[in-house]
C-alpha positions as CSV (number, residue, x, y, z in Angstrom):
1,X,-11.1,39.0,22.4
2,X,-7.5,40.1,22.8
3,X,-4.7,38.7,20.5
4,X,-2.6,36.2,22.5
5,X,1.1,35.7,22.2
6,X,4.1,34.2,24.6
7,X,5.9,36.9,26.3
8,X,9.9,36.4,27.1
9,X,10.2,39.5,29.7
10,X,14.3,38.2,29.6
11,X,16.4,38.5,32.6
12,X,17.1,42.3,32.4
13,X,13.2,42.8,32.7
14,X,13.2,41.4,36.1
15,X,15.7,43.8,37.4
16,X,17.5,46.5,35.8
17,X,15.0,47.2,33.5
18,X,11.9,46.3,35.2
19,X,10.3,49.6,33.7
20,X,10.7,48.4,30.5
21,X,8.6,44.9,31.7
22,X,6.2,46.6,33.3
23,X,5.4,49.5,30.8
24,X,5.7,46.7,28.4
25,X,2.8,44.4,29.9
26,X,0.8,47.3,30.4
27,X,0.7,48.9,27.1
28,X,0.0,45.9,25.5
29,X,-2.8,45.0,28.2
30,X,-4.3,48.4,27.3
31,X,-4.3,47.9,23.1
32,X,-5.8,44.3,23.3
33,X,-2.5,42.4,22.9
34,X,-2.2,39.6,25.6
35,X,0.9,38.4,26.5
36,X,1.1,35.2,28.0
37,X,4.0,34.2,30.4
38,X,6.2,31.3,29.2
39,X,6.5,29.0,32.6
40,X,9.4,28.3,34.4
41,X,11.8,30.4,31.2
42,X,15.3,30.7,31.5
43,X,17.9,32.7,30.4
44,X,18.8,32.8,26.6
45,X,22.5,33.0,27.7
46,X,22.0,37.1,26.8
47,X,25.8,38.1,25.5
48,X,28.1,35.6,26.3
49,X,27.2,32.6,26.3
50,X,27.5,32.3,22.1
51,X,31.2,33.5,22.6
52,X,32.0,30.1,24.5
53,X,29.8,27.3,22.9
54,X,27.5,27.9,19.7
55,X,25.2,24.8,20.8
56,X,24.7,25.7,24.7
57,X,24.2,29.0,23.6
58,X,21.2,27.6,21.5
59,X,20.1,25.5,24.0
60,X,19.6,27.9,26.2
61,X,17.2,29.6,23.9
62,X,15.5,26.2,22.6
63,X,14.6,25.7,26.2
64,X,12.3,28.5,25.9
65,X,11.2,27.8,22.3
66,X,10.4,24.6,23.6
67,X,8.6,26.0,26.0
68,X,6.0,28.1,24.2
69,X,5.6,25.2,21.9
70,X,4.2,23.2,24.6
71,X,2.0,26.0,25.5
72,X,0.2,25.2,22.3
73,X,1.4,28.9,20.8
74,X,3.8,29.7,17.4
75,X,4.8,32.6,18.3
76,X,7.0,34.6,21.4
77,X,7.5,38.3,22.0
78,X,10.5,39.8,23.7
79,X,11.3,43.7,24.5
80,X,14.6,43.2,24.8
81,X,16.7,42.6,21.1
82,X,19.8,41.1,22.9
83,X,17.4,38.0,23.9
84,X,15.5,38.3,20.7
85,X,18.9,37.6,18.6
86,X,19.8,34.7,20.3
87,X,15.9,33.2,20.3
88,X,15.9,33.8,16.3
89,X,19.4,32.4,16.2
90,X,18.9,29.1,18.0
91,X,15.6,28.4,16.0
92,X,18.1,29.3,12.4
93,X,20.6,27.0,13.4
94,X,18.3,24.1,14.5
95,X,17.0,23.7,10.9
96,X,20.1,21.7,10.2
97,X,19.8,18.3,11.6
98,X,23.0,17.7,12.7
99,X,23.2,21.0,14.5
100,X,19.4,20.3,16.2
101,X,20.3,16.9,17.2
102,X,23.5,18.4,18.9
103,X,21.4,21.0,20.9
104,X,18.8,18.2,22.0
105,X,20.4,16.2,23.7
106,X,21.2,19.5,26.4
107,X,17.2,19.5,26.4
108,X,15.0,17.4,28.7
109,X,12.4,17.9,26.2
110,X,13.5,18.0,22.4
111,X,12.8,20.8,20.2
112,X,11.2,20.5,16.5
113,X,11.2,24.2,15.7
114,X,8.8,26.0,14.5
115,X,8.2,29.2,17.5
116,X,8.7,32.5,15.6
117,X,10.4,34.8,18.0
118,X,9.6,38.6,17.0
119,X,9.9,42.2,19.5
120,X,6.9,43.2,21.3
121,X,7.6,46.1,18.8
122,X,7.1,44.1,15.8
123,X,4.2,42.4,17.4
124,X,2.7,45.9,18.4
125,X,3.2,47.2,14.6
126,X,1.7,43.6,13.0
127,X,-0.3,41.9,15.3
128,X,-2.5,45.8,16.7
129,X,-1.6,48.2,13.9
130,X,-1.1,51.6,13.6
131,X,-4.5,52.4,13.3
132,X,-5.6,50.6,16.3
133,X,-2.7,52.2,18.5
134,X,-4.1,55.7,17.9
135,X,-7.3,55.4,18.6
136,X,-6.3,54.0,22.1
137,X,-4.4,57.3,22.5
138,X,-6.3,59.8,25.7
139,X,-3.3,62.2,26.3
140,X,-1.9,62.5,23.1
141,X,2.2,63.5,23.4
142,X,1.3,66.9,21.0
143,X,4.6,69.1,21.6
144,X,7.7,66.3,22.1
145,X,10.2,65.9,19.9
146,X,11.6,62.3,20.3
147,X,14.7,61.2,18.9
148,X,14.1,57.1,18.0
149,X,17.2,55.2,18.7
150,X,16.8,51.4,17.8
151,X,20.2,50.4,18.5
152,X,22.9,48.1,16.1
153,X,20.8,44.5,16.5
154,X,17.2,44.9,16.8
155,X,17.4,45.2,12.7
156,X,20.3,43.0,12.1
157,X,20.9,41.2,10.2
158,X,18.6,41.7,8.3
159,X,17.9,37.8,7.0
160,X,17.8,36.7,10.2
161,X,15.8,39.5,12.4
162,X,12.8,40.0,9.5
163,X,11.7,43.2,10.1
164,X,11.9,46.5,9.3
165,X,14.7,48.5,7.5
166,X,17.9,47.7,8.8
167,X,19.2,50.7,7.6
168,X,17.0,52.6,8.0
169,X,13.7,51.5,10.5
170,X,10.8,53.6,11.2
171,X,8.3,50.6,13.5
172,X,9.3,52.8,16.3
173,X,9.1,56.4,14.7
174,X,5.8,55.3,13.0
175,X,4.3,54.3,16.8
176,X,5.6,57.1,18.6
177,X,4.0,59.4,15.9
178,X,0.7,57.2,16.1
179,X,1.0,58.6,20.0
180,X,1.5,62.1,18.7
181,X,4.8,62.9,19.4
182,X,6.9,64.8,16.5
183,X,9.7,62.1,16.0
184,X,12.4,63.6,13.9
185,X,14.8,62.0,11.9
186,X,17.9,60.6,13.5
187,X,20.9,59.6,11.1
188,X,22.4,57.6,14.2
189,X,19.3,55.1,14.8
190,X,21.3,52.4,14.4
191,X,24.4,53.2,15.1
192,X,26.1,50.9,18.6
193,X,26.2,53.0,21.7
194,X,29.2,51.2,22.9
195,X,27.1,47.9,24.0
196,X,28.6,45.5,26.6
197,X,32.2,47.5,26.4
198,X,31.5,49.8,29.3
199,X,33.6,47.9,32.0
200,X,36.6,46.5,29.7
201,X,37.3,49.6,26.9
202,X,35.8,52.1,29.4
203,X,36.7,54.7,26.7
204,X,34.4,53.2,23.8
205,X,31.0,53.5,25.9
206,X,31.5,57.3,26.4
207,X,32.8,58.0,22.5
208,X,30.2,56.0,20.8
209,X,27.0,56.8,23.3
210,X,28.2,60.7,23.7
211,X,27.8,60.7,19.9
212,X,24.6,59.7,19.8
213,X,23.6,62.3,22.5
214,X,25.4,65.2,20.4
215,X,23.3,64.0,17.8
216,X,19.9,63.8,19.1
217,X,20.5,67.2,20.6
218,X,21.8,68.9,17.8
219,X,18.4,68.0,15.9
220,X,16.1,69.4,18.2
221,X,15.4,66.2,20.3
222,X,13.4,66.4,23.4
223,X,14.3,62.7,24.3
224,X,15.8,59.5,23.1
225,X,13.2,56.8,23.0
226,X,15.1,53.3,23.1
227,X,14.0,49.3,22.7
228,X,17.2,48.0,24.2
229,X,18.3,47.5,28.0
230,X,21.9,48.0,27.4
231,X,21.3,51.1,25.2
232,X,19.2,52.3,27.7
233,X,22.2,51.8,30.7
234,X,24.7,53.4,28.7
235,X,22.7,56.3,27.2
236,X,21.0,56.9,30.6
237,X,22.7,55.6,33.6
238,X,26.4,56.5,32.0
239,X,25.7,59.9,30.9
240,X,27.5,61.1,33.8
241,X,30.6,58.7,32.8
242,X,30.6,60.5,29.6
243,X,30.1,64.3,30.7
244,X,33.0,64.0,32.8
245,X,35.0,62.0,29.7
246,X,33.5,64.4,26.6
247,X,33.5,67.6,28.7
248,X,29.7,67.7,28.0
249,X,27.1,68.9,30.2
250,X,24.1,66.4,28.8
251,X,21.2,65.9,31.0
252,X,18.7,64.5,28.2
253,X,16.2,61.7,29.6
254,X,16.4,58.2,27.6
255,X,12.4,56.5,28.5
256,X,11.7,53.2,26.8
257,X,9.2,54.1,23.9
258,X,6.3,51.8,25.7
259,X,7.0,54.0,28.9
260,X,6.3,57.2,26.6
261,X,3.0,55.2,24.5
262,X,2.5,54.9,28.5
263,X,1.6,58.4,28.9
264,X,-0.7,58.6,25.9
265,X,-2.5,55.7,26.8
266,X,-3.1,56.7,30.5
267,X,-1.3,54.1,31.9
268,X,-0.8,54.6,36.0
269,X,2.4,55.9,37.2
270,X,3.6,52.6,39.1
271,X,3.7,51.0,35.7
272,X,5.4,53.2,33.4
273,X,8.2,53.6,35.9
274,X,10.0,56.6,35.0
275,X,10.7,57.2,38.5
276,X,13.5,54.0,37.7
277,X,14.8,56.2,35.2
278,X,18.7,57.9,35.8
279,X,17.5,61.3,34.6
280,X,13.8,61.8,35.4
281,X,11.9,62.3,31.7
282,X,8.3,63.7,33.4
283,X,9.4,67.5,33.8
284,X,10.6,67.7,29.7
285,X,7.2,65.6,29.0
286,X,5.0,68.0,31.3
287,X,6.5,71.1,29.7
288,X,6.2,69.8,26.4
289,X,2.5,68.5,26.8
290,X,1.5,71.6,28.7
291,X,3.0,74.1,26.1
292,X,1.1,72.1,23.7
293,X,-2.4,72.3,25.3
294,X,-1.6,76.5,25.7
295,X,-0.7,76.2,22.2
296,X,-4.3,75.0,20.8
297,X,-6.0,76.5,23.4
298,X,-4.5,80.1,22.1
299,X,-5.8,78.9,18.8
């Protein structure tokens, strides 16, 4: 029997990075990990709603807490680490009384605490395993080079997030290798690709996320692998913005990582959904995987 767990697909899931959701869902469908929906969720008030009022903002998220709670579950995965913040931040706030009894009375249903909010990376790495994950592999990804970019708050901070190195994480590396993919070392893995500033300092998005590209190029990347929405817009979507800014000529495809465990689990096209991707990653991947097979084949 498959290990259960509350899934929190977040707003962004739904639409701009539906991919993500639906790789997401099927990856974990495919290594025994069930994710069951929360019913009738809500948004956790993704960016800005802390900005305004810290106890809205942790309402919003409660909501949901309180939620999988009543579903008779302890814990909730989300792919997205914008909305996983804010979750793990509403239920550290709420163990002070005063604060908790503040954000209840927004509730219709009061919140005791107690839902662990984690990534569905983190619940891939802890509640499957490494192990498990490669012997689901059929088409293993022999001959990419992935760059793994985790982004400035998936890690961070670290007392509040749990998991991994903040400094230094390698969940991500350690799957995408489990797939067989060569994942090299990237000194900019958690470094901000510009985040939420690409409309009001225009100039940052381009700076910071053409960086990151320079980098992942310069070692010998294939691809970026991301875990983050917004990292994937800017890194993907933008990379026009910042040719035409930087005077670069980048054309380097940025997948989610469970669109990429995807392809070496066999998942069907529909649901991987690279075809939603800015710059298309399945001619690099056939190349690679093809000059791979050649490869042991000549051997």
């Amino acid at each position: 029997m498959s290990e259960a767990i509350a899934y929190y697909p977040g707003c962004s899931g739904l639409g701009t990075s539906k991919e993500y959701d639906t790789s997401t869902r099927a990856v974990c469908a495919a290594v025994g990990l069930s994710l069951v929906d929360i019913p009738d969720w809500s948004c956790c008030g993704s960016t800005p709603a802390h900005t305004k009022d810290h106890t809205l903002s942790a309402a919003l998220s409660a909501r949901n807490l309180q939620l999988v709670s009543g579903m008779g579950l302890k814990a909730a995965a989300t792919p997205c680490p914008s909305c996983l913040t804010n979750l793990r931040t509403a239920e550290h706030r709420m163990e002070k009384p005063a604060f908790r009894d503040g954000v209840n009375k927004l509730l219709d249903e009061p919140y005791a605490g107690g839902v662990n909010a984690i990534s569905v990376l983190q619940a891939l790495v802890e509640m499957v395993g490494l192990d498990s994950l490669a012997a689901a592999v059929r088409t293993p990804l022999s001959g990419l080079t992935v760059a793994c970019y985790y982004g400035c708050i998936m890690n961070r901070p670290p007392e509040l997030m749990a998991f991994d190195d903040c400094e230094n994480p390698m969940a991500m590396d350690n799957v995408l290798t489990a797939m067989g993919a060569t994942v090299v070392p990237f000194p900019l893995k958690v470094e901000c690709c510009g985040a939420s500033y690409g409309l009001p300092l225009s100039d940052i998005v381009p700076r910071l996320s053409g960086k990151l590209l320079d980098c992942a190029k310069s070692i010998g990347a294939d691809m970026i692998a991301v875990a983050c929405p917004l990292c994937q817009m800017n890194l993907d979507l933008r990379q026009g913005q910042i040719n035409r800014a930087l005077g670069t000529k980048y054309r380097m495809p940025v997948p989610y990582f469970t669109q990429l465990m995807g392809v070496a689990l066999n998942i069907p096209d529909a649901e991987i959904g690279f075809d939603k991707l800015n710059i298309d990653p399945r001619p690099v991947l056939s190349t690679a995987l093809s000059g791979a097979t050649a490869q042991a084949k000549g051997a």
